[in-house]
C-alpha positions as CSV (number, residue, x, y, z in Angstrom):
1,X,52.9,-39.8,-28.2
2,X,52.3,-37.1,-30.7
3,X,50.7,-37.1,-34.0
4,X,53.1,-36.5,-36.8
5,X,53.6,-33.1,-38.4
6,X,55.8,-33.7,-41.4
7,X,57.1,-31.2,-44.3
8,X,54.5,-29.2,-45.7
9,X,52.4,-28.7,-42.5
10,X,50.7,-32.1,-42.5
11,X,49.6,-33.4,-39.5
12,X,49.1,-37.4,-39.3
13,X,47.3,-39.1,-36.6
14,X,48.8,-42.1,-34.6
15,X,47.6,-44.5,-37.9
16,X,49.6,-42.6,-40.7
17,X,46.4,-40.2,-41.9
18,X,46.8,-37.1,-43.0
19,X,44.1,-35.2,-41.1
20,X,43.5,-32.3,-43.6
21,X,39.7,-31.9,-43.1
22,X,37.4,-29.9,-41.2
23,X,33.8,-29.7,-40.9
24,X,32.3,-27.6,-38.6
25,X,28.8,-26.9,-37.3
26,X,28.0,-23.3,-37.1
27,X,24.4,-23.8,-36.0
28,X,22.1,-26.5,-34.1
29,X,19.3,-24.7,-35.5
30,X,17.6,-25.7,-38.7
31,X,14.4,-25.3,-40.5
32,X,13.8,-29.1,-41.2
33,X,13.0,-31.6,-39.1
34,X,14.0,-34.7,-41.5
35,X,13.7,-37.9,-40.0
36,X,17.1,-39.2,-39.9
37,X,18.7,-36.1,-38.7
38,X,16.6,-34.3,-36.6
39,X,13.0,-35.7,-36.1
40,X,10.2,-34.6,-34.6
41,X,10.9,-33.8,-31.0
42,X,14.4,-33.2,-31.2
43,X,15.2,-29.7,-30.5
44,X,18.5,-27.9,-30.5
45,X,20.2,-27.9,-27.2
46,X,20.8,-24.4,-26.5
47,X,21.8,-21.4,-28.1
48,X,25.1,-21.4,-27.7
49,X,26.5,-21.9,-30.9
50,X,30.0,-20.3,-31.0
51,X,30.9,-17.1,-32.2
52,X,31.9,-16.1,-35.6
53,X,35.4,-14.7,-33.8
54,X,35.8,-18.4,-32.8
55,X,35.0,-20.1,-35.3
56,X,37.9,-18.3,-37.2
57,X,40.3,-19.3,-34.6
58,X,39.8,-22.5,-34.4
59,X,39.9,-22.7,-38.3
60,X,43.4,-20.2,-38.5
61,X,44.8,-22.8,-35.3
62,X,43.7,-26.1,-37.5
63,X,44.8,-24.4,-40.8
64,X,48.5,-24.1,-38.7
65,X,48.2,-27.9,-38.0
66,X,47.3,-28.9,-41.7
67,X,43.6,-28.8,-42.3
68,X,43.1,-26.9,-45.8
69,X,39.4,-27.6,-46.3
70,X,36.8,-26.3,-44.1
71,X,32.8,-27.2,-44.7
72,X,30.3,-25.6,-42.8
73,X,27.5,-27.5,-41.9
74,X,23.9,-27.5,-38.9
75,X,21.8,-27.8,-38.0
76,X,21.0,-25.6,-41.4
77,X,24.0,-23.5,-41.9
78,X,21.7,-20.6,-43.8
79,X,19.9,-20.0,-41.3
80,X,23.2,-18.1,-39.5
81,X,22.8,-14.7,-40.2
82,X,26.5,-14.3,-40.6
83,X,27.1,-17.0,-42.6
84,X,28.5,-15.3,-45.4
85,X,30.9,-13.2,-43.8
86,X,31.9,-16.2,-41.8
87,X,32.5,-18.1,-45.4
88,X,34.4,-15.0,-46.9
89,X,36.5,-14.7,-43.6
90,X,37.3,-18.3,-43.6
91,X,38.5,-18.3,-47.0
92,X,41.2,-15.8,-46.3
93,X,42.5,-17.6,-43.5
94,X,46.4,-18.6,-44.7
95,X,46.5,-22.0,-45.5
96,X,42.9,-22.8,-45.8
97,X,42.8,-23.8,-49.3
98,X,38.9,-24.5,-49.6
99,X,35.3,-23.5,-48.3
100,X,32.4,-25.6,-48.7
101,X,29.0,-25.5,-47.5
102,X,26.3,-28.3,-47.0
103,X,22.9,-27.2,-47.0
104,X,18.8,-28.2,-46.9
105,X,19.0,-26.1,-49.9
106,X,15.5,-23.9,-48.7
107,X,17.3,-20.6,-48.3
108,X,20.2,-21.3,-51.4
109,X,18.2,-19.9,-54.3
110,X,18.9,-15.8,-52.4
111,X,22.4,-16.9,-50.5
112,X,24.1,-18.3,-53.7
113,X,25.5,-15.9,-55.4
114,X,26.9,-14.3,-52.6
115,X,28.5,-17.7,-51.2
116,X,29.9,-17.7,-54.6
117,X,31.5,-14.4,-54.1
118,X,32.6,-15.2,-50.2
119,X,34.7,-17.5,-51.5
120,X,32.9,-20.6,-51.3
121,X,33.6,-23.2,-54.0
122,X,30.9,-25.9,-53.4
123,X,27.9,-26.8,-52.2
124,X,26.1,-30.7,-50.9
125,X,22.2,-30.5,-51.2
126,X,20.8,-32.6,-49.5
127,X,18.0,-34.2,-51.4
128,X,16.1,-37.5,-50.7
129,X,13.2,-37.9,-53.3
130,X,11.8,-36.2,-56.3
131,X,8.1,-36.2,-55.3
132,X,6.6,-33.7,-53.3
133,X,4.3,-35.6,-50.4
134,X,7.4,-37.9,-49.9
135,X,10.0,-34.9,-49.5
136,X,7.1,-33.2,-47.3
137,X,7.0,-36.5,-44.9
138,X,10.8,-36.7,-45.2
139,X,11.1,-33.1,-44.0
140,X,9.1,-32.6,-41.7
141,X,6.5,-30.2,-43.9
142,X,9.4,-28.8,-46.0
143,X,9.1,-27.2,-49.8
144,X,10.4,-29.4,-52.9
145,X,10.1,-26.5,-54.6
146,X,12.5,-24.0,-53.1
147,X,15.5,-26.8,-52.8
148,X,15.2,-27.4,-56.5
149,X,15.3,-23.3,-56.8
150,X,17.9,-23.6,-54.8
151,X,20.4,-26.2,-56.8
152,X,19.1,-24.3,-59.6
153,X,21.0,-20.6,-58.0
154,X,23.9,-22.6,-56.9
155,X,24.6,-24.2,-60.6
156,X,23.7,-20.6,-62.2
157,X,26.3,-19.0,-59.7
158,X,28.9,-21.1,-60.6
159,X,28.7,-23.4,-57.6
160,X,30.1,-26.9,-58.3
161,X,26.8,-28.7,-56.7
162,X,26.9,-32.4,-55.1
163,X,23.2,-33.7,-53.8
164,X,23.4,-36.3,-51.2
165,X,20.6,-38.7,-50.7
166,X,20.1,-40.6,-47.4
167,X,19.0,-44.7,-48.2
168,X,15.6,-44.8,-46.9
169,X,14.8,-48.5,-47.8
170,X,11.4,-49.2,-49.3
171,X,10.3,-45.5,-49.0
172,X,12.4,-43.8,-51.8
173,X,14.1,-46.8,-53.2
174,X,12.3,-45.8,-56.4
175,X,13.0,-42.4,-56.7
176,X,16.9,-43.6,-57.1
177,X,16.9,-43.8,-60.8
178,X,15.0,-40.7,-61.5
179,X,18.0,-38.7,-59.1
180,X,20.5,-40.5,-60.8
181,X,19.1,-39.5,-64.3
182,X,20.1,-35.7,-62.8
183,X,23.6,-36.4,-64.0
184,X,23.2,-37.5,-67.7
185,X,22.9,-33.5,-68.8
186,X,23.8,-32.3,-65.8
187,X,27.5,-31.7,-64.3
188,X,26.6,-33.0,-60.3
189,X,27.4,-35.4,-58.9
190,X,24.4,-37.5,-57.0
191,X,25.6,-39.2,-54.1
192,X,23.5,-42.0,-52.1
193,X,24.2,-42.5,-48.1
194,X,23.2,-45.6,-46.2
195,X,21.8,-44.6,-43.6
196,X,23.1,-44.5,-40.2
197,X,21.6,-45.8,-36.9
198,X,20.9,-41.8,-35.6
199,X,19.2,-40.7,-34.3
200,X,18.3,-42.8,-30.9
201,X,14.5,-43.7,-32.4
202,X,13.3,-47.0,-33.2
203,X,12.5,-46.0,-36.4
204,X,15.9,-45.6,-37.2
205,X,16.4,-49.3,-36.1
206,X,13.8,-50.6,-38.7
207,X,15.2,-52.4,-41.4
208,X,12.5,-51.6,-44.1
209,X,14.0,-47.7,-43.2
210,X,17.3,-48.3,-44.6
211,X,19.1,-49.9,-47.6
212,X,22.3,-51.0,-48.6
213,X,25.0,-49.9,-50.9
214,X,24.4,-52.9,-52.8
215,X,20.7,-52.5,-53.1
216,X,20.4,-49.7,-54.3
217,X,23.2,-49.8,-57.0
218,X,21.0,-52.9,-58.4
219,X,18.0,-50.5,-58.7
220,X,20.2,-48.2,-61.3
221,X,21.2,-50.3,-64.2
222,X,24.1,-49.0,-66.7
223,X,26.6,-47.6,-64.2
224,X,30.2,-47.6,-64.9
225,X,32.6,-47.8,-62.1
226,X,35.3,-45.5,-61.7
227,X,37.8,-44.6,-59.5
228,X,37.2,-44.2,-55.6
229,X,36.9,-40.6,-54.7
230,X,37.4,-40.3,-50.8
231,X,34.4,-41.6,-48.6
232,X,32.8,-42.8,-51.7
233,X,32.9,-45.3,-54.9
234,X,32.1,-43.6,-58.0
235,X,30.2,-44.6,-61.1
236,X,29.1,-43.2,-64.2
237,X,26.3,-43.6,-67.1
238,X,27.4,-43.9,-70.7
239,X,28.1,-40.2,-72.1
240,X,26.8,-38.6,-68.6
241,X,28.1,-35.6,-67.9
242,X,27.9,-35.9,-63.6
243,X,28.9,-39.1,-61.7
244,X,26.6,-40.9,-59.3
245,X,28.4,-42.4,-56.1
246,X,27.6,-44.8,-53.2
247,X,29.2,-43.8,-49.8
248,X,28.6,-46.9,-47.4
249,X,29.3,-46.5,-43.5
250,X,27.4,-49.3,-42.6
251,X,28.5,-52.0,-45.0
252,X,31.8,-50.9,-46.5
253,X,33.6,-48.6,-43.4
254,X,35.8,-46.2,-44.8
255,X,38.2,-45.4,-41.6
256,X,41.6,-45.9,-43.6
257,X,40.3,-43.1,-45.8
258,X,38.8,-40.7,-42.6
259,X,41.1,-37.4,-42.6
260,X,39.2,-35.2,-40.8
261,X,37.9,-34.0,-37.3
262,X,34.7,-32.4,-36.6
263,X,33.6,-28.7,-34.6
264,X,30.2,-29.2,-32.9
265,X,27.7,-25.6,-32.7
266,X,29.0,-24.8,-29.0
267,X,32.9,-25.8,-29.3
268,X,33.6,-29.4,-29.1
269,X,36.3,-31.4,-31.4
270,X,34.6,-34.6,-32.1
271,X,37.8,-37.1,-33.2
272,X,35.4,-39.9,-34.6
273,X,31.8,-39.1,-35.9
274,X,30.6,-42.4,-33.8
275,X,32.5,-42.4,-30.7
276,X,31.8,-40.4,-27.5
277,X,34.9,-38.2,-26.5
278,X,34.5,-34.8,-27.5
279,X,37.4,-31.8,-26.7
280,X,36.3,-28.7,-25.4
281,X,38.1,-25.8,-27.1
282,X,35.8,-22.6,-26.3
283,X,37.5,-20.1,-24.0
284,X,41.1,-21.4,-25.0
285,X,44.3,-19.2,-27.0
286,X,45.6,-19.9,-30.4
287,X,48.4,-22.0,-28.3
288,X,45.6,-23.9,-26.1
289,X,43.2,-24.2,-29.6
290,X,46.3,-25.7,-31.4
291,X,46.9,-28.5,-28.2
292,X,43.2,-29.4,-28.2
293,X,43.3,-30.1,-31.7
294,X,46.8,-31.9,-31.8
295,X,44.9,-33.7,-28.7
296,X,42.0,-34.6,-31.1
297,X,44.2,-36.1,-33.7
298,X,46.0,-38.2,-31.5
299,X,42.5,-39.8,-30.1
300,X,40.9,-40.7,-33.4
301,X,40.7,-44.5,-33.4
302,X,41.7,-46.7,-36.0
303,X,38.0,-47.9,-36.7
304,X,34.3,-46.4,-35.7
305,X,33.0,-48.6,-33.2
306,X,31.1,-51.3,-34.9
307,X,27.4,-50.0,-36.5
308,X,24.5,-52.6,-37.5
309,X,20.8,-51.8,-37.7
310,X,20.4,-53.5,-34.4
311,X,22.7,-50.9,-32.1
312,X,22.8,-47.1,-31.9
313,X,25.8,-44.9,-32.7
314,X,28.0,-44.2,-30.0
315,X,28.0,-40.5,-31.1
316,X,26.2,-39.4,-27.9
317,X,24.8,-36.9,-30.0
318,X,22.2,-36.1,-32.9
319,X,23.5,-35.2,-36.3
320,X,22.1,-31.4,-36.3
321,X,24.5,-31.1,-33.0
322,X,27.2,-32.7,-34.6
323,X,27.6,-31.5,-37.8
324,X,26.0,-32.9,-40.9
């Protein structure tokens, strides 16, 4: 059995999708060591991200199969010293339609401007707390400083800028209002993430380290729901100019909506964020590229294996190898 490719170039898996999506990890490597992504300890794999030449075509054989949006994540992404030219290459790759980018935000305030001018239309901050000490414990020892620099550039470049926020239960539940006060006079959008059971620590197991979608929207009185926007439910405050949204893996699984596949830094397709099976696609043609990723359609499941605070992803891997 094959996934569909209708009119129009879109490719559906074997549950009706449209699998238009692509995020791929261009680097392993970051500059952070934040505790739900990479902690302490957790050290890239290798070196071997892919080349620049094969990132492109993988992207030109998944733009032939459908995927018009690319987003390059890490490990950091900024720390790839071609990372530009990668972004203004991948834009002009026929029938890639968008290039987005999400970042720490450390390096931003230098690079954005000229990810503006490569081609790239947005940018996802990631962005847990307000407070210094906290975002310095968060981190790893990193600067609140330069991130905020950094949204700062993006905005003043012309960047449509999205900051995600990862639920970390008790220890920034009250920093939530003051990040969603960002979007009264500001056109963002702030965007809070349960958080998932990755990496294999048992801190990520503890439940005073995580909070629900539910929770936390109780902690920001005066929202306004709006419509769904992909992976995640949308609200607003009375005469805000950004939106605030809630996206919810662990209690409201959003598989009907998944339409992408995943690169990992050295050239796997991952079908399913929280399964196992990855494709190897370094080393192949356009032809053999196009099979792997037809292949990687085909084998994303209908539902993510089933997540709870008390059991691990499946992923098999840590988010900075994966692809944030």
């Amino acid at each position: 059995m094959r996934p569909r490719r209708l009119r129009g170039q879109k490719m559906r898996d074997a549950f009706g999708r449209e699998i238009n999506y692509m995020r791929v990890s261009v680097t392993d490597r970051c500059n952070l060591r934040c505790c739900y992504c990479m902690p302490a300890g957790a050290e890239p794999a290798s070196g071997e991200a892919m080349t620049g030449e094969e990132i492109l075509r993988t992207a030109a054989a998944a733009a032939e199969l459908g995927v018009t949006k690319l987003r390059f994540t890490g490990g950091e992404p900024l720390m790839r010293p071609d990372i530009v030219s990668l972004c203004r290459r991948a834009a002009a790759v026929p029938g890639i339609q968008e290039v987005c980018l999400t970042t720490n935000g450390t390096l931003l305030a230098a690079m954005a401007t000229p990810l503006k001018e490569a081609g790239v239309r947005r940018v996802n901050v990631s962005l847990d707390t307000l407070a210094p000490e906290k975002f310095a414990r968060i981190t790893g020892g990193g600067s609140l400083s330069r991130v905020l620099d950094g949204i700062e550039a993006a905005r003043s470049a012309g960047l449509r800028v999205k900051i995600n926020t990862v639920l970390l239960g008790d220890f920034n539940a009250g920093d939530l209002p003051r990040l969603a006060d960002l979007t009264r006079e500001n056109d963002m959008d702030v965007r809070f993430i349960e958080r998932m059971p990755m990496p294999r620590t048992e801190e990520a197991l503890r439940p005073d380290a995580c909070m629900t979608f539910r929770e936390a929207l109780a902690l920001i009185p005066g929202l306004t729901p709006l419509p769904r926007e992909g992976t995640a439910q949308m609200f607003r405050f009375a005469g805000a100019r950004g939106r605030v949204g809630f996206i919810s893996p662990m209690t409201c699984p959003f598989c009907g909506w998944c339409n992408r596949i995943r690169l990992t830094a050295d050239g796997h397709i991952k079908p399913c964020l929280h399964t196992a099976p990855e494709i190897p696609i370094r080393g192949l043609d356009r032809a053999g590229m196009r099979e792997a990723l037809r292949r990687a359609i085909l084998a994303k499941p209908e539902k993510r294996p089933c997540l709870s605070m008390e059991k691990f992803s499946e992923a098999a891997r840590s988010m900075n190898r994966i692809g944030g």
